[in-house]
N, C-alpha and C positions, 0 to 999 in steps of 0.2 A: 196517627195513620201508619206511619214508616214502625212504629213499634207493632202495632197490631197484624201488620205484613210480614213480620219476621216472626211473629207466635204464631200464625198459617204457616207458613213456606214451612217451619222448624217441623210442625205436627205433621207435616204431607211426607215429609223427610225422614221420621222417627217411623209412621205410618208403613213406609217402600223397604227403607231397610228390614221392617218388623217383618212383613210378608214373605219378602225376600227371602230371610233365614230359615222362614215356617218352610218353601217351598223348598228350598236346598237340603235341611234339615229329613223331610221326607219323603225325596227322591233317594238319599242316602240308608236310612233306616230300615229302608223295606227290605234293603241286599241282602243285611245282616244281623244276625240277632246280639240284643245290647237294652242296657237300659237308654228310655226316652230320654232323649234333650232337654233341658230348661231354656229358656229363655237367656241369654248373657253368661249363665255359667257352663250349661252345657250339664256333663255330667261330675262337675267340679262339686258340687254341691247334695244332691241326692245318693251319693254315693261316701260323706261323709271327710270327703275330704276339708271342705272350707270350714267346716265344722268343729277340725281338729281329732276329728273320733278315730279316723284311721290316714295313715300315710298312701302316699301312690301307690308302692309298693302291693302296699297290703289292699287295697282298693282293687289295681289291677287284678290279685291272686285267689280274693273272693269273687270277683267275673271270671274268672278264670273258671271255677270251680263250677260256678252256674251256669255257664254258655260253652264251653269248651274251649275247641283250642286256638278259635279265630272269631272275632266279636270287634262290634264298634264304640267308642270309647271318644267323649267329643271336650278336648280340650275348650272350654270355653266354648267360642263359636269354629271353633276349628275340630273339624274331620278326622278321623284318625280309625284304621285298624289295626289292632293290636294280633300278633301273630305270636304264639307260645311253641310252636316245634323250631327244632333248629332246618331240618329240611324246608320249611315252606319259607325261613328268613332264606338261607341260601337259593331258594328257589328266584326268589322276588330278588334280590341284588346282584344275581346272576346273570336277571333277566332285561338289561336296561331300556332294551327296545320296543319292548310291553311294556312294562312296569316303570312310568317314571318317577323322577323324586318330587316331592311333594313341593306345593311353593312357599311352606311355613321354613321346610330345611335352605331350600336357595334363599331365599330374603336374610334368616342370621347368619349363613355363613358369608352370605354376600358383600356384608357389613364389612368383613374383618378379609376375606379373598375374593372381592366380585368377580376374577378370572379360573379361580380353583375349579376343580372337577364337581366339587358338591354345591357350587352355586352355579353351575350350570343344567339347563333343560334342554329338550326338542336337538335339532339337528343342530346346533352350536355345541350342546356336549359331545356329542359323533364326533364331530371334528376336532375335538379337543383328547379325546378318548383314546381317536387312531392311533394318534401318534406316543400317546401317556402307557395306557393297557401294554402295550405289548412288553414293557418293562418288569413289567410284573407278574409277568406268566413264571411258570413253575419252573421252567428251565433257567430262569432268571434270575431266580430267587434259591436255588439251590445250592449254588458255589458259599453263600452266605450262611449256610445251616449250621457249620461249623460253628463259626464266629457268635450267634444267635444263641448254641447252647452252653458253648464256655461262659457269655455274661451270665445268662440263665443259673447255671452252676455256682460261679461264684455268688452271684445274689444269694441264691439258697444259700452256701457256708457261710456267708458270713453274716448273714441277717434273719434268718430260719433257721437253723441248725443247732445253733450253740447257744441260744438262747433260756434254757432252762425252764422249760416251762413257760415263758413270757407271753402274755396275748398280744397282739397285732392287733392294734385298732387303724394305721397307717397305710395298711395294704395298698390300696391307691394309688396313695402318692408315689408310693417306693417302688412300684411297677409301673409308674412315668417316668421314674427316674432312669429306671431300669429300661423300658424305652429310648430312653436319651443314650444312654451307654451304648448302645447296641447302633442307634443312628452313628454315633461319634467313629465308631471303630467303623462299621460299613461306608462312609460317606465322606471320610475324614482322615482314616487310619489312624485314631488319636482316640486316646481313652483320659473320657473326661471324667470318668470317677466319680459324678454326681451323688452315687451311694453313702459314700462315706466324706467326701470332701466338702468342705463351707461352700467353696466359689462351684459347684454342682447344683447348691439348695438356688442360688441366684439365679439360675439360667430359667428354672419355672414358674418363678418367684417374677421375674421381669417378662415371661410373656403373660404370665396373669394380670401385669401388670397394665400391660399392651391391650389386652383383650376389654378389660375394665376401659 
């Protein structure tokens, strides 16, 4: 009896969520144009990624090509538009009082900063913004351009430059590192030389580590 009650409850359950998705699924579709949903994978699948045929990347750039420059694109069961100009990104992160962040982005960043900017929403990021934002207006950020292009600079000579022809598969990482330099000397006054130095490769190496 108690088992037969749990294969009901479970199917009334499979049943709500199923509808559920259908209903959210096509309140959302109608805004935009995009390939239809599947069921659980979303657009993961009809569009060849689970498949192996094509990477995101290239997944995204054939929707790209057929819908334009703003299309819907459904992670699994999760929502998403994809925006291809850089004014309509800048527009939308511009805009935090319209437009806010999604709650796929606050839930992972939340994991690792549940207090940060980006795992904040609604009037709690306001409040957190006031005080944050205004450090990083332009007049803020200027005294620091200097500093910003010297690491710039020497990353280029000494890792782009003199290289001989060499390909760069590392890109990346060497412009996180080069991020880290640029935080060291602004925040620190101290040039941690990640570029080129052992105990640099450690410091990304340990929050990957962290994050993991």
């Amino acid at each position: 009896m108690c088992f037969a009650t749990t294969i009901v409850l479970l199917s009334i359950f499979i049943l709500i969520v199923y509808v559920y998705s259908q209903l959210n699924r096509s309140n959302h579709t109608e805004k935009l144009p995009g390939i239809k949903p599947q069921w659980v994978f979303g657009n993961l699948y009809n569009t060849g990624i689970v498949s192996g045929r094509v990477t995101l990347p290239e997944a995204i750039a054939e929707l790209k090509e057929k819908y334009g420059d703003v299309f819907s694109f459904w992670f699994g069961p999760y929502y998403s538009i994809v925006l291809s100009r850089i004014d309509h990104v800048q527009h939308v992160l511009a805009d935090r009082h319209t437009y806010d962040i999604a709650e796929t982005t606050t839930r992972t960043f939340g994991i690792l900063f549940p207090r940060g900017l980006l795992a904040l929403r609604g009037d709690e990021w306001k409040r957190h913004a006031r005080f944050i934002l205004p450090m990083l207006k332009r007049a803020k950020v200027l005294p620091y351009l200097d500093t910003m292009i010297a690491c710039t600079d020497r990353f280029i000579d000494e890792k782009l430059a003199r290289q001989n022809g060499e390909i760069h598969t590392d890109l990346v990482e060497q412009s996180q590192r080069l991020l880290l330099d640029i935080i060291g000397f602004i925040a620190f006054d101290y040039d941690l030389d990640s570029l080129s130095s052992h105990d640099g490769y450690d410091l990304p190496h340990a929050f990957n580590d962290f994050v993991r």
